[in-house]
C-alpha positions in Angstrom: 28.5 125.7 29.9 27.5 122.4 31.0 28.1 120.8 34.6 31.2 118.6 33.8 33.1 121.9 32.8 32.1 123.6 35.7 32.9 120.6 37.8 36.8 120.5 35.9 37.3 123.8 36.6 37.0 123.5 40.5 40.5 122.6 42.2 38.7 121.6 45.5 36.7 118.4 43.5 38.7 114.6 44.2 39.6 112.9 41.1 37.5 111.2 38.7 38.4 107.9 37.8 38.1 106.0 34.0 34.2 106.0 34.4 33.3 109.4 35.9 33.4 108.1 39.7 34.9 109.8 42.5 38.8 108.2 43.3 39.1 107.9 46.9 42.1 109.8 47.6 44.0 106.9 49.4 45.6 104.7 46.7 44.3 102.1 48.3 41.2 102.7 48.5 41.4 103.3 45.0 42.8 100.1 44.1 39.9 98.2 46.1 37.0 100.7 44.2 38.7 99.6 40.7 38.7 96.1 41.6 35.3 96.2 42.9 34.1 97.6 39.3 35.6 94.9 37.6 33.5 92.4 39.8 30.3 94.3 39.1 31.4 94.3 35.3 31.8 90.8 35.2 28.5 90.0 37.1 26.9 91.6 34.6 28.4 89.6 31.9 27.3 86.5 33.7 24.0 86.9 32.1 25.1 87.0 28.9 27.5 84.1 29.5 24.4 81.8 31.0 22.6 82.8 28.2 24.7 81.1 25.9 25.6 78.7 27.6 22.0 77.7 27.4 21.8 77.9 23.6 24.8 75.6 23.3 22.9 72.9 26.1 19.6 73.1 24.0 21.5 72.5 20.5 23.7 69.9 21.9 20.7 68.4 23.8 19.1 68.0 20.6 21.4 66.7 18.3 22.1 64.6 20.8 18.5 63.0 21.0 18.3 63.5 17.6 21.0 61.7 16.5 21.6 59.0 19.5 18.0 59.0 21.2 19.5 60.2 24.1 18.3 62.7 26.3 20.6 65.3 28.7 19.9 63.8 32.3 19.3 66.7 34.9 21.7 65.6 37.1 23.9 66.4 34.4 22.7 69.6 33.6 22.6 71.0 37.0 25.8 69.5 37.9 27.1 71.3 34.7 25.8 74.9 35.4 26.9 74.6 38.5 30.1 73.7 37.3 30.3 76.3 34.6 29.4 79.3 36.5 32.3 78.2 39.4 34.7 78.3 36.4 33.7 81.2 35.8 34.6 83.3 38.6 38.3 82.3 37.0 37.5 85.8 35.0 37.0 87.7 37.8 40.1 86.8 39.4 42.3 87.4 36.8 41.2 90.5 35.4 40.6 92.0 39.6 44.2 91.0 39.8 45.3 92.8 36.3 43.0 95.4 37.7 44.7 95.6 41.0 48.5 95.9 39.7 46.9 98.6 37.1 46.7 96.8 34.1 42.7 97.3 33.6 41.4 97.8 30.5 38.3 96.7 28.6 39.9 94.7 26.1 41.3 92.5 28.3 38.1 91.9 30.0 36.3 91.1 26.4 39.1 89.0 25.5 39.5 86.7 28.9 35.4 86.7 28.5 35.4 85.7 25.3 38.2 83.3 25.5 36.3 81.8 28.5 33.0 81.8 26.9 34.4 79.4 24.3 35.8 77.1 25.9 33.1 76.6 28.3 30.9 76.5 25.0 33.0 73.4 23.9 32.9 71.9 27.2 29.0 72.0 27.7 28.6 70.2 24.3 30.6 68.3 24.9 29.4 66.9 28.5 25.7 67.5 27.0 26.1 65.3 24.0 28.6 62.5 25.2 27.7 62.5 29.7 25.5 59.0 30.2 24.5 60.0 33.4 
């Protein structure tokens, strides 16, 4: 007998949630807890999202010397990531709110990422390839 079936099998234990944690007993509470793993979730996807992001800058920075001699300006680039990661947050809100009115689920969270990650891709080439500045 492991420890989770001796854990079920006591009546006095508070309710686990999706991922194993402890639900506050207040629905509330419990609503604010989800939310807040939704915010750690997507902070951890912020570094995969950067990452690419930086893949797209480097091959779009390329090309673009490559094929027009002209190099991405750092005013741009910062100005972009800055940009990019603000836009971001636009996942976070969206899914805390789906989170908050009990919609959650992870397949919602991989698709508003992945939608997201995409068009930010396009944007970044774009603003790398074509911004003068």
């Amino acid at each position: 007998m492991n420890l989770t079936e001796v854990s079920s099998a006591n009546p006095y234990q508070p309710p686990l949630g999706a991922a194993g944690e402890i639900e506050p007993s207040d629905p509330a509470e419990a609503r604010y807890a989800r939310v807040g793993r939704v915010m750690v979730a997507w902070e951890k996807l912020r570094i995969l999202y950067n990452a690419i992001l930086a893949v797209v800058v480097a091959l779009a920075g390329g090309l673009a010397w490559a094929k027009w001699g002209q190099r991405p300006r750092l005013g741009t680039l910062v100005m972009g990531a800055i940009m990019a990661n603000l836009w971001y947050c636009a996942g976070h809100v969206i899914d805390g709110y789906l989170s908050w009115f009990g919609l959650r689920s992870p397949v919602v969270t991989w698709l508003l990422f992945g939608f997201g990650t995409l068009l930010a891709m396009l944007l970044t080439a774009f603003v790398v390839s074509y911004t003068p500045f």
